[in-house]
C-alpha positions as CSV (number, residue, x, y, z in Angstrom):
1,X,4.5,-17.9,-8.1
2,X,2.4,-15.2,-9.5
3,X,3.9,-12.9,-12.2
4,X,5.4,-9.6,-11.5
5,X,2.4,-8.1,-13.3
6,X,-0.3,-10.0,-11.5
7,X,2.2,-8.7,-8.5
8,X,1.9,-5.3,-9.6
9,X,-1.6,-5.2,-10.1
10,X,-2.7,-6.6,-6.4
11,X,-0.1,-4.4,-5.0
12,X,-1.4,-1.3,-7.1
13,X,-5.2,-2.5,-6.0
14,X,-4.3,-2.4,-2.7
15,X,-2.7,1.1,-2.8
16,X,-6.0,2.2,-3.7
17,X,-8.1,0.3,-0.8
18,X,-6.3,2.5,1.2
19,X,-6.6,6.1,-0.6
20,X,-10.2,5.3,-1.2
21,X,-10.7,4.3,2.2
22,X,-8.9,7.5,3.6
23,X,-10.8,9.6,1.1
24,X,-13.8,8.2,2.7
25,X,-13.0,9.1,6.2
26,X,-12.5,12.4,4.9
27,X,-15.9,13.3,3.5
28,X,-17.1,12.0,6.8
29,X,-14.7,13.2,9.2
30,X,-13.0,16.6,8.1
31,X,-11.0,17.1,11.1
32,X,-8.5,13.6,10.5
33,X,-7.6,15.4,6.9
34,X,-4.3,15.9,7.7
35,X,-3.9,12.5,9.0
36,X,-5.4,10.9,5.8
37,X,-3.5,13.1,3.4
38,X,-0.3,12.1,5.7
39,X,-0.9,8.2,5.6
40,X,-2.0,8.6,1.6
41,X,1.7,10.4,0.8
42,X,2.7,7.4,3.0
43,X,1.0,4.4,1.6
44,X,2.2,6.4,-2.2
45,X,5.8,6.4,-1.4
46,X,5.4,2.5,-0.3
47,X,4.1,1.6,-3.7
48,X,6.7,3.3,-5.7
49,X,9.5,1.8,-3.4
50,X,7.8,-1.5,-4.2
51,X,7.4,-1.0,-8.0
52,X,11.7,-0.1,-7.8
53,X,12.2,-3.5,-6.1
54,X,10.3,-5.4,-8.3
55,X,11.6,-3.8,-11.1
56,X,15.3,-4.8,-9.6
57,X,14.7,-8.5,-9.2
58,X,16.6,-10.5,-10.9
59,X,15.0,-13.9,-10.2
60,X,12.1,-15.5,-8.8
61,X,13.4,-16.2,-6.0
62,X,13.7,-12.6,-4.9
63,X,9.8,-12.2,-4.8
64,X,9.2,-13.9,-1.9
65,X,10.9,-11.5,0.6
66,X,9.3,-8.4,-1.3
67,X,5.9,-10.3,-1.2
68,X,6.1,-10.5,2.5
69,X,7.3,-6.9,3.0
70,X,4.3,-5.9,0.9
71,X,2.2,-7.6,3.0
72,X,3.4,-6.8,6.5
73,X,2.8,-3.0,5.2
74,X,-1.0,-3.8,3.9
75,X,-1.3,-5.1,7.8
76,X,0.3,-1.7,8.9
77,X,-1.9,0.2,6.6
78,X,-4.7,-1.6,7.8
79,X,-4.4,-1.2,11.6
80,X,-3.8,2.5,10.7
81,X,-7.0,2.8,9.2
82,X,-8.7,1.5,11.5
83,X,-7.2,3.8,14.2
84,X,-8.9,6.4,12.4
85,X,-12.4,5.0,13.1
């Protein structure tokens, strides 16, 4: 089991695949800004919720369900992105 910093750290990495990635659509595509800025506020509010839960664990054994949650949502984020394109 990876610590909650190495946790942190992929989650936080993958928060900004996704803003980077919606910043790129952007400069190419102005007319999906509203969509971008919508699924950046969203993917924002996911990480903080995330940070909270980790912060909350008491155990080990509570990282596995928030590790899957977090990456169920990188799926989501990921089909949403590529809706976009």
């Amino acid at each position: 089991m990876a610590s909650k910093r190495d946790f942190k750290k992929d989650l936080n990495r993958m928060v900004f695949d996704v803003v980077e990635e919606c910043f790129s659509i952007q400069l190419y595509n102005e007319t999906k800004t509203q969509v971008t800025n919508e699924l950046i506020e969203e993917v924002i509010n996911f990480r903080n919720d995330m940070t909270e839960k980790i912060h909350k664990a008491k155990t080990n054994k509570d990282f596995p369900a928030i590790r899957k949650e977090a990456e169920e949502a990188a799926e989501d984020f990921v089909l949403k992105l590529n809706n976009l394109l």
